[in-house]
C-alpha positions as CSV (number, residue, x, y, z in Angstrom):
1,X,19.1,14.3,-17.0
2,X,18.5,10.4,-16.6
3,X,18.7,10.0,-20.5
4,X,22.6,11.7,-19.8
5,X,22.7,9.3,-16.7
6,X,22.1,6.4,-18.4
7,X,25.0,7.3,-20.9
8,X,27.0,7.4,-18.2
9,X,27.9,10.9,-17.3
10,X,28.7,12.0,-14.1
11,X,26.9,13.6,-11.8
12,X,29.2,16.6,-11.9
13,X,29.3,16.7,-15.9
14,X,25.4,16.8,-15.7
15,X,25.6,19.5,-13.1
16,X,28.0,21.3,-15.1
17,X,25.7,20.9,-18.7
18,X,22.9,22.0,-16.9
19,X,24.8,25.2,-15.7
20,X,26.4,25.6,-19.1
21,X,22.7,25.6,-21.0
22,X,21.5,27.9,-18.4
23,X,18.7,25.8,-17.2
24,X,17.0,26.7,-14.1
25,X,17.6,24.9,-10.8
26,X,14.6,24.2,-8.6
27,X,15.7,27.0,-6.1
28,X,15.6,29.3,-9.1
29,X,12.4,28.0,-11.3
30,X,10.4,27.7,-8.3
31,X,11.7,29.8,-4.9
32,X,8.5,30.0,-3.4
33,X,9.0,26.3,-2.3
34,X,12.6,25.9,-2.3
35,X,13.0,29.3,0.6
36,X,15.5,27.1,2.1
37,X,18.2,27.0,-0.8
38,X,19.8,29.7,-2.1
39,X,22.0,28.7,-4.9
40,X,20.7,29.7,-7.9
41,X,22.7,26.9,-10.0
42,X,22.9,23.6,-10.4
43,X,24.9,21.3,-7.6
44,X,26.0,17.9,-7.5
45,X,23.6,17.3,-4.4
46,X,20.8,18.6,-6.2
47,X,21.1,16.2,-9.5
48,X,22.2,13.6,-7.0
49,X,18.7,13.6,-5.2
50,X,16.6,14.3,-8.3
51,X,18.3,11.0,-9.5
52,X,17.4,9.3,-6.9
53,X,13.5,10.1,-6.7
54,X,11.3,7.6,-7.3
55,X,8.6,9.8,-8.3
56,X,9.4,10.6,-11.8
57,X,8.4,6.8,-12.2
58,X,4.6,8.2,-11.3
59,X,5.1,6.6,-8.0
60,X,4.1,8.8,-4.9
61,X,6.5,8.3,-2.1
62,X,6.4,8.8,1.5
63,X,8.8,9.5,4.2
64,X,12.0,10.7,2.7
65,X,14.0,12.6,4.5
66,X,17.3,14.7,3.2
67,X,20.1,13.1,4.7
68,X,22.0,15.4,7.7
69,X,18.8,16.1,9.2
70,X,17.4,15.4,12.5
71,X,15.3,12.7,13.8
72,X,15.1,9.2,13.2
73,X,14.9,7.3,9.7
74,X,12.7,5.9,8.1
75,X,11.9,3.3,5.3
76,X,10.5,5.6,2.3
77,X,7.1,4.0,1.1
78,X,6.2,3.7,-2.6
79,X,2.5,3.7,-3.7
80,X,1.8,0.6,-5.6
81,X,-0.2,2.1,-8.3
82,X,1.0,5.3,-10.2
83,X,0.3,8.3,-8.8
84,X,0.6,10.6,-11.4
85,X,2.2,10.4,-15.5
86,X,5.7,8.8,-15.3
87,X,8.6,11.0,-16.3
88,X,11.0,7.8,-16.8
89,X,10.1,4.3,-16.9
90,X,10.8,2.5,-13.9
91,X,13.4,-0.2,-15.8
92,X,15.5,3.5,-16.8
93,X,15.3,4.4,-13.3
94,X,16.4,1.2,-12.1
95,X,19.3,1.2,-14.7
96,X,20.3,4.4,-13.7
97,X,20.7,3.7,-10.5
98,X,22.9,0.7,-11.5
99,X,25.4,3.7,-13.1
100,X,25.7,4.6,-8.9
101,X,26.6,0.7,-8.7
102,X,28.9,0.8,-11.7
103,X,33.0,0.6,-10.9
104,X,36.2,2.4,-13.4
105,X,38.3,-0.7,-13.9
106,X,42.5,-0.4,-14.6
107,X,41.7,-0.9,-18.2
108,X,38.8,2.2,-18.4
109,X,36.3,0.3,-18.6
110,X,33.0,0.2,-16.2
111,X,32.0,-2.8,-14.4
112,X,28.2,-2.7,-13.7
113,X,27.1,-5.2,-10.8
114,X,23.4,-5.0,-11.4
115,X,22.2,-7.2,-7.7
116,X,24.7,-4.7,-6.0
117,X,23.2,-4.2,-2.3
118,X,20.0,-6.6,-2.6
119,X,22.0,-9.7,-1.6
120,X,22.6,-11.1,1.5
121,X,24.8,-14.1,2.9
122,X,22.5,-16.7,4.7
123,X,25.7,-17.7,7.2
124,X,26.6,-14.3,8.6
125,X,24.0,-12.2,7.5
126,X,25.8,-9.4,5.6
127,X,25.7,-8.0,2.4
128,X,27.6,-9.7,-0.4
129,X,30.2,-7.8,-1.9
130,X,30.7,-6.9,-5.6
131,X,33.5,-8.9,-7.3
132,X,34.8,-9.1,-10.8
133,X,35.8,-12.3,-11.7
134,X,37.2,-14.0,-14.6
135,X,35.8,-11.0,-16.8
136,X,31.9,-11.1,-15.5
137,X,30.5,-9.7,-12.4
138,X,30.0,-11.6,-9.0
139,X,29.4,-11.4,-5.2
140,X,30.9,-12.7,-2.2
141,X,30.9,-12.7,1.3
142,X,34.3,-13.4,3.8
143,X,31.8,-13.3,6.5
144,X,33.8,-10.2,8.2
145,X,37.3,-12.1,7.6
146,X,40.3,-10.0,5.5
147,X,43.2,-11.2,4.5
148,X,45.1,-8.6,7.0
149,X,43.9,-10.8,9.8
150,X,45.4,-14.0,11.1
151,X,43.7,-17.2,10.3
152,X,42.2,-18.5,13.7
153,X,38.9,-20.5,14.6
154,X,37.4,-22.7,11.0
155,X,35.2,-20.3,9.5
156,X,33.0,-20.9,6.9
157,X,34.2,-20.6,3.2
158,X,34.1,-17.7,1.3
159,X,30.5,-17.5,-0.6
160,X,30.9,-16.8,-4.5
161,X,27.9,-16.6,-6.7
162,X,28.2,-15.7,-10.6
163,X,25.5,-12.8,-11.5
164,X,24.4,-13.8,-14.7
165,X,23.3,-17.6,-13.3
166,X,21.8,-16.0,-10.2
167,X,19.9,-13.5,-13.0
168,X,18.8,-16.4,-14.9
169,X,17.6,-18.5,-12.1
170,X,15.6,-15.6,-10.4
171,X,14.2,-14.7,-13.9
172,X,12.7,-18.1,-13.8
173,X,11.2,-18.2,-10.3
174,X,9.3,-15.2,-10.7
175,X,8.0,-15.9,-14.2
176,X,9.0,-12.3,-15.4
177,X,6.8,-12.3,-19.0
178,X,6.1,-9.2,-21.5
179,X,2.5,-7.1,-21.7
180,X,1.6,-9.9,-23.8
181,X,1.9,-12.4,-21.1
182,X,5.3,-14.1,-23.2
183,X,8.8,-14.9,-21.1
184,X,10.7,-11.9,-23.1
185,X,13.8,-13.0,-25.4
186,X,16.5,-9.7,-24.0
187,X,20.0,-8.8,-23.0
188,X,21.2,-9.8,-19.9
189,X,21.6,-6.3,-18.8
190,X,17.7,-5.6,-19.3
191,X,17.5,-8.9,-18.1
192,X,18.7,-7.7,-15.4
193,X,17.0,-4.3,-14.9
194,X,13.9,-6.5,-14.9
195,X,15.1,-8.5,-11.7
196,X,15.9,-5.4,-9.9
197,X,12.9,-3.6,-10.6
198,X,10.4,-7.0,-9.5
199,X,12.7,-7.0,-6.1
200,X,12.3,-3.7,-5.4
201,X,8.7,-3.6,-6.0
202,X,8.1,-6.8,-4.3
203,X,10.2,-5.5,-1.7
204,X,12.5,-8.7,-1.5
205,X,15.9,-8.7,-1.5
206,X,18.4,-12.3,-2.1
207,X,19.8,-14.5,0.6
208,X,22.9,-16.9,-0.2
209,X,24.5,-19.9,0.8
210,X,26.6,-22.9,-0.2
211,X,23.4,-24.8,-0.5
212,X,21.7,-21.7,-3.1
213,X,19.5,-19.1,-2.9
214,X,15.9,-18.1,-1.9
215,X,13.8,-14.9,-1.8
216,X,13.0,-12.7,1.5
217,X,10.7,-10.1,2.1
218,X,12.0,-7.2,3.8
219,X,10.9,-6.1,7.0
220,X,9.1,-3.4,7.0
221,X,8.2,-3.7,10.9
């Protein structure tokens, strides 16, 4: 499933494969501890969440909670050693994850924005959008303005920052090195992988302004 993921299938064509080969769903391989579903084939929602789960990187994981139910939510935790064997690396499941991210251009092709959702503009506070620009990807933040509304008070320019140098930069500051303790020679879009997988586990996220970046911890509180 992430293997077809990461080839960029949909989440309906792996649904739809899966139903096709005849492969059990978890309602129908185990329905002593899926009473509460019924379907006995696959569903988008279903290989939507499995895709999701950060426990087939051998990570244990606490407070999920399936969206559209009741009470209040929660920050899922992640154990910081593995809890049991890995079904996918953790860099796969980070770059699968980036396929969510990923954006159909005009011309067919798919636009990955690999930072997408971990930074944040240092003026206003909100989450840079993904831009393509000039052929590569990048963010930016209009601190809440559009161009459907009419230019009143100054405002602060619109932020731009170019992925690959922020990629490059961040790479350096956290001194990202191989098992054998050597900065690794990759693509930028492992490169990139890398980054997003040392945020998450870190549990940092990217704050922006015209002076340049720095590194948060989020708050967990």
């Amino acid at each position: 499933m992430f293997r077809q993921r990461l080839a960029g299938h949909s989440v309906a064509s792996i649904a739809r494969h899966l139903n096709e080969r005849g492969i059990p769903c978890p309602s129908s391989a185990d329905p002593h501890r899926n009473r509460h579903r019924t379907r006995s084939t696959w569903t988008l929602r279903t290989v939507a969440v499995i895709l999701a789960n950060q426990r087939y990187t051998g990570r244990q994981t606490w407070n999920r909670r399936a969206t559209g139910t009741d009470g209040p939510a929660s920050t899922p935790a992640l154990s910081s050693k593995a809890a049991h064997p890995a079904l996918i690396t953790e860099q796969d499941f980070v770059a699968a994850q980036q396929v969510r991210a990923a954006r159909p251009a005009d011309d067919g092709q798919t636009r990955r924005f690999a930072l997408a959702g971990l930074i944040h503009c240092g003026v206003c506070n909100r989450r840079l959008d993904s831009h393509w620009n000039h052929g590569r990807p990048t963010y930016r933040c209009r601190h809440g303005h559009t161009s459907s509304q009419r230019a009143g008070q100054p405002r602060p320019k619109t932020l731009y920052i170019r992925e690959d140098h922020l990629v490059d930069e961040i790479h350096v500051r956290l001194g990202i090195q191989d098992g054998d303790g050597h900065v690794p020679l990759e693509s930028a879009r492992t490169r990139s992988s890398r980054i997003t997988v040392a945020l998450r586990d870190s549990r940092q996220f990217i704050v922006c302004d015209s002076a340049g970046w720095r590194l948060e911890k989020i708050d967990s509180s």
